[in-house]
N, C-alpha and C positions, 0 to 999 in steps of 0.2 A: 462925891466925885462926879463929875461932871458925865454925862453919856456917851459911850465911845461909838465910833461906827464901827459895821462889821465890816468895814474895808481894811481897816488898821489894826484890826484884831488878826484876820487873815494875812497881814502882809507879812505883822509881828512873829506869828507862830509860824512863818514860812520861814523868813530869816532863819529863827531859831532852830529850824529841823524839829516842831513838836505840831502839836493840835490844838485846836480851841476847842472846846465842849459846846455844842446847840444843845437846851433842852427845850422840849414841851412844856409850854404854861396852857394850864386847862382851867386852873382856878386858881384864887389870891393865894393858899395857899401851895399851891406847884413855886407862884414866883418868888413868894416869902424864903422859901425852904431850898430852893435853888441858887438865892444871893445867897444864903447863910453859908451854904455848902462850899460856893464859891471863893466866898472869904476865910471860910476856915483852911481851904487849900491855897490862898492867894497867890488866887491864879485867874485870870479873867473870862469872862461866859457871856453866852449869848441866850438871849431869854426868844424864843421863838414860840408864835401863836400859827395852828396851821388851818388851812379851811375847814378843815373837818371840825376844830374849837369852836371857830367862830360859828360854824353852825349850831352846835350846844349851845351858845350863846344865844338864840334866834337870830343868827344872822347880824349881831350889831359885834362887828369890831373894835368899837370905839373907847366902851368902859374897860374892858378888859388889858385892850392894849396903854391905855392912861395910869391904868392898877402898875401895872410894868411898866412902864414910864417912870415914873414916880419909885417902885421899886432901884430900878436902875440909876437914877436920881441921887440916891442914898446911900450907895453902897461904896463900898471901902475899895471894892474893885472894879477896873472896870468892864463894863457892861453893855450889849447891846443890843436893840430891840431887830427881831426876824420873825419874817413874814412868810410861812412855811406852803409848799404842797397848793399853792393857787392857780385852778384849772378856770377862774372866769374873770375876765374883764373888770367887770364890776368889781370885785374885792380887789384888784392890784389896782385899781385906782385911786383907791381910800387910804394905800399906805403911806403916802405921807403925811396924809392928815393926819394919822393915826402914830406917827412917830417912827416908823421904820427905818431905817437904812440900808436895809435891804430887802431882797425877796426872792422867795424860790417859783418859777414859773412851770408846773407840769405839765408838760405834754406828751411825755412819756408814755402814754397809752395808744398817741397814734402811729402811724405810719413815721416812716423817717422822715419826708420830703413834706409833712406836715407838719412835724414837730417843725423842724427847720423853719416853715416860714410862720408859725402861731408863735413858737418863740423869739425868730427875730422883728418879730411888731413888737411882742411885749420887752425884749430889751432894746429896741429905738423908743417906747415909751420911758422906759423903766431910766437908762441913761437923760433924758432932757428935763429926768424929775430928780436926778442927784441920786440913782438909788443905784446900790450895787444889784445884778441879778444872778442868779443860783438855776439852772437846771439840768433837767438828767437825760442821759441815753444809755442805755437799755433797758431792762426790768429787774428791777433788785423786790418788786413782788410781798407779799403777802399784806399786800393793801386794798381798798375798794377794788371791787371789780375782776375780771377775770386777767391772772398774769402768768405770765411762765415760771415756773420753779427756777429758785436760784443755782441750780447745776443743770439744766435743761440747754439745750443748743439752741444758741441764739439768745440766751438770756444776757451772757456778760457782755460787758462794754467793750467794742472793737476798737484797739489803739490808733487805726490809722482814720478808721469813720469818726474818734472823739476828736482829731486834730481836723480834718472836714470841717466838722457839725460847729466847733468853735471857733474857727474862719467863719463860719458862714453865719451864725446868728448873734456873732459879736458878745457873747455871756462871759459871765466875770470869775464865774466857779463853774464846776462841773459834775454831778453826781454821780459815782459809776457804777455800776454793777458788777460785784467782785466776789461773790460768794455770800453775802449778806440778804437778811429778807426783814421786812416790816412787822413787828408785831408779833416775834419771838418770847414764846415765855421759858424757854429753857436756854444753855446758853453752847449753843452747839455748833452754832455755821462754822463755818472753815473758810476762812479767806484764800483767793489767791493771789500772793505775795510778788510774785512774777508777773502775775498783771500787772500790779498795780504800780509797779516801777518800769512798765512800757507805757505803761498810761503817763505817768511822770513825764517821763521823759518826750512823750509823741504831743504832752498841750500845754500850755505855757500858763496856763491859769491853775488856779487851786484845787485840788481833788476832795471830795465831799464822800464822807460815808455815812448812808443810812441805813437804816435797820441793827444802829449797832446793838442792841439792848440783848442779840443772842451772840455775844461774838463773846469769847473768854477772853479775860484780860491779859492774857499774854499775847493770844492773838489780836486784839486791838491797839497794845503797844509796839506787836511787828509791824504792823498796816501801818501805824504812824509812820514808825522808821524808815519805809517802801514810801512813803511818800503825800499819805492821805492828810490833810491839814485840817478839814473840819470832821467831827464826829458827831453826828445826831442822834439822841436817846430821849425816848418814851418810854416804852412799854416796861423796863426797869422801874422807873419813878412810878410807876402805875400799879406796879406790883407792891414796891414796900410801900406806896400810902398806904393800898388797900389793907394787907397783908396785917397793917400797924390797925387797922381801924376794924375786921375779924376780930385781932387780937384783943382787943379792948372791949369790943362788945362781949364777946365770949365771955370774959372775967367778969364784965359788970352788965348783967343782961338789963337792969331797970336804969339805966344810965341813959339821959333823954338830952344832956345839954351839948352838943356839938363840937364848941371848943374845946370839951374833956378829948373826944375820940380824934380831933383833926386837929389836934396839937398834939397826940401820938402820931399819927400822919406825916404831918408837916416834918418832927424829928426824925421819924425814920425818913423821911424824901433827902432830909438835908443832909446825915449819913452815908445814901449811896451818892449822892452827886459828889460829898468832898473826895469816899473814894475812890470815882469815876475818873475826875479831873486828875486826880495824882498818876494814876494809869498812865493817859494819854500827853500830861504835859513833864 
């Protein structure tokens, strides 16, 4: 199947009143196990690389995102490649070399009236190169750096500053801050639901959740319903690779050849993603 954009995947899932799944590809096998997932839900996915990967990578974006390339290339559904969490220049320059369709620009750490003019240079770039752009306002938190707590004042996304911020930097999605946080290992946050249908309603582009990986799944398919179109998950898939690859070691502690342990991996990743997607679509 040919490669979709994340334009038409967003448009598609908006029509529909559902969501598209973003996952993290950290390694061939994140992208392997996340197409499988995807098709065994057939339902279509977005394979997203974020700067913090490419850093594991030493900083070369380019094999990893060609690995997913070529994943997405293949697959029975479709798919498309995103450009996650890019706080510098340099990396949102390389994504179309690199195959992207899109990209998420943060600047989410600064000031408002900074974010405002950092992200609209990087979406007048990100537009004249065909790409769709993704960024966020407020702190949805528990990522690099120092953030506010996802129930803190001031942390969630103000309805009528997201209709502002989206006038003014021209972005094609929007991140919000709703009760959700980065990097959950339990699955606990609490959305609020009522935000998230003034946020609906106050911007005319697509609402983006991150941090979904501690939201429970009833509460992820309300948030859809309220209105959230894209969901992002890591720290899930991070949990069952690992989890699947403990488990293997444990039972066979002289076990040295790699495919044994990350082909238990890879199936438990493909497991939660198919059902992740069935959740949210």
């Amino acid at each position: 199947m040919t490669l979709a954009s994340t334009g038409s995947l967003l448009a598609d899932a908006r029509a529909e009143k559902r969501a598209v799944a973003a996952f993290n590809v950290i390694t061939l096998e994140h992208a392997e196990g996340i197409v499988a997932g995807a098709e065994r839900a057939g339902r279509p996915v977005i394979l997203q690389i974020s700067e913090n990967a490419v850093k594991f990578h030493d900083g070369c974006v380019l094999p990893i995102a060609l690995a997913a390339h070529a994943m997405a290339e293949a697959a029975n559904v479709p798919v498309s490649l995103h450009l996650d969490h890019v706080e510098h220049d340099g990396l949102l320059h390389q994504a179309t070399d690199a195959g992207f369709s899109s990209v998420m620009f943060d600047a989410s750490h600064s000031s408002y009236a900074e974010n405002v003019e950092l992200t609209r240079r990087a979406a007048d770039w990100a537009h004249a190169n065909g790409l769709l752009i993704e960024s966020e306002l407020g702190q949805v938190g528990g990522k690099d750096g120092v953030h506010l707590g996802a129930h803190e004042p001031g942390a969630r996304t103000d309805p009528d500053e997201a209709a502002a911020y989206v006038a003014s930097t021209g972005v094609d999605a929007l991140a919000v801050a709703v009760g959700s946080s980065h990097a959950m290992t339990k699955r606990t946050a609490g959305l609020d639901f009522a935000l998230i249908e003034q946020l609906r309603d106050a911007v005319l582009v697509p609402l983006v959740l991150h941090g979904s990986s501690g939201v429970p799944d009833d509460a992820l398919a309300k948030g859809v319903r309220a209105g959230i179109v894209k969901v992002n998950i890591g720290t899930a898939l991070n949990m069952a690779y690992t989890g699947a690859v403990r488990s293997f070691l444990a039972d066979d502690a002289k076990a040295v050849d790699p495919r044994k342990y990350l082909e238990s991996a890879r199936s438990a990743l493909t497991d939660t993603v198919a059902q992740l997607i069935t959740v949210i679509s």
